[in-house]
Structure formats: C-alpha cells, structure tokens
C-alpha positions as CSV (number, residue, x, y, z in Angstrom):
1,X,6.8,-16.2,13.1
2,X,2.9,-15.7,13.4
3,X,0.6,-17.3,10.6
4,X,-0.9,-13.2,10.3
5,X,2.8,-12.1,9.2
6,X,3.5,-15.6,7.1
7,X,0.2,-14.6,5.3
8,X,1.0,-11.1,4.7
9,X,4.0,-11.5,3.4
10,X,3.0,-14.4,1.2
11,X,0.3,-11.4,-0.2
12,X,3.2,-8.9,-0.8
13,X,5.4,-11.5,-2.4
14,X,2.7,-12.6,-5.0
15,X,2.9,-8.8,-6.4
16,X,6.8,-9.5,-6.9
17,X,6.5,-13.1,-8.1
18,X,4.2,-15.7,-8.9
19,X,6.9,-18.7,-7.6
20,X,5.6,-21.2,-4.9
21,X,8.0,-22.5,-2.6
22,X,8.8,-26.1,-2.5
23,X,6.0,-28.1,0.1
24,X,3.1,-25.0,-0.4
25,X,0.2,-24.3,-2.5
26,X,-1.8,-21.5,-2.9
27,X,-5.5,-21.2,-2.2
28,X,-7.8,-18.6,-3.1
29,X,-10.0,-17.5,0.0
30,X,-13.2,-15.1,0.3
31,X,-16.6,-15.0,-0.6
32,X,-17.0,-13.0,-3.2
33,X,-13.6,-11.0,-3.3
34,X,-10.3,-13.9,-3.3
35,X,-7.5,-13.6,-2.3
36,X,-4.8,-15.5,-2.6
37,X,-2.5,-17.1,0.2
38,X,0.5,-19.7,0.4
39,X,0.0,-22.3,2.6
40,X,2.4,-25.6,3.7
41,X,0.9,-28.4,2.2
42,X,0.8,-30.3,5.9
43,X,-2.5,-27.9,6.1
44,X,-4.2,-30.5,4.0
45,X,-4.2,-33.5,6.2
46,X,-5.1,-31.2,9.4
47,X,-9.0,-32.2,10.1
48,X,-9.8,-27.7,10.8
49,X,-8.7,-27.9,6.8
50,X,-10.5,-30.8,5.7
51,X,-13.7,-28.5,6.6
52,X,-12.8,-25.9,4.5
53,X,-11.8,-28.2,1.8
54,X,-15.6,-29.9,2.4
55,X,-17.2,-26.8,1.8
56,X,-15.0,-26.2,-1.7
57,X,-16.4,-29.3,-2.6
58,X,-19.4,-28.5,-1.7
59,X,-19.5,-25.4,-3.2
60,X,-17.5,-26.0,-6.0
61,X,-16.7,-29.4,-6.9
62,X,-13.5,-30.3,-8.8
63,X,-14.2,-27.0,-10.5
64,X,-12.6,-23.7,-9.2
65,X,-13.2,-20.7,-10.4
66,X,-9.6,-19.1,-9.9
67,X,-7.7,-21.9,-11.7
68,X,-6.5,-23.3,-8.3
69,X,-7.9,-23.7,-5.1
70,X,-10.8,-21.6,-4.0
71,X,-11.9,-21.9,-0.4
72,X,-15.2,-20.2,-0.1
73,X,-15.2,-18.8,3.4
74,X,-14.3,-15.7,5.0
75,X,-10.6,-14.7,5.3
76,X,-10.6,-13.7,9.0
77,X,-12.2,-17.4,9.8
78,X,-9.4,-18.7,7.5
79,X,-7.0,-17.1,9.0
80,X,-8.3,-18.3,12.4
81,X,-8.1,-21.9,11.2
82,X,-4.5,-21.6,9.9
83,X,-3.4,-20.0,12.9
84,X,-4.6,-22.6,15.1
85,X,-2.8,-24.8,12.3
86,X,0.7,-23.3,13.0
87,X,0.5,-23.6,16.8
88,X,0.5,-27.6,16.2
C-alpha cells in the first residue's frame, strides 16, 4: 500500500477515533496549519527522520505545541521523506 493512501487514511480514521495502533505514534506536521499523521515507530531510527526530528528540536525543544509531536516542515516534504521511508 503507498505511504499517500496509509497517510490518508490515517487522516480519515482520526475523525472516527483517536486510538493509535500498536508500534505508531502520531506527529503533528505543517508550518503553521498541523496536521496530524500516524506513523510506525521504525520511522524514528531512519537517518531522513532524524532530520525532521533535528529541526523539532530545533525549533521546538522538548516543548510541542500540539501536546505530541510537532514536526515543523512542510507536509508535501514530509510526505516525500516517509515515502522514501516505506520503500526500505
């Protein structure tokens, strides 16, 4: 299945329920609009993610704004990065 559909429906699914599955986490992505995605947690370790997780630092520190994490980039680059994410 391609990251673009996993991502939309992860979008659609938030308006029905809040639940996570077991081994994601959700990130909030945009710069000034979020919005929220559900990612697998093997994202974390990938060194495209550890970027955008530099720049949160960066931009945020240990401090985010949406009560999870915020990934202050665009959404089409972010959905670049996990695309080339699910293709390894």
């Amino acid at each position: 299945m391609a990251i673009r559909q996993i991502l939309k429906r992860s979008l659609s699914n938030e308006r029905r329920s809040n639940k996570v599955p077991k081994g994601h986490l959700v990130v909030y992505v945009g710069e000034n609009e979020k919005k929220r995605f559900v990612i697998p947690l093997s994202y974390l370790n990938h060194p495209l993610f550890q970027e955008l997780l530099c720049q949160a630092e960066e931009e945020f520190g240990y401090h985010h704004p949406m009560g999870g994490l915020t990934i202050p980039c665009r959404e089409d680059l972010f959905i670049d990065v996990t695309s080339c994410l699910s293709r390894t």
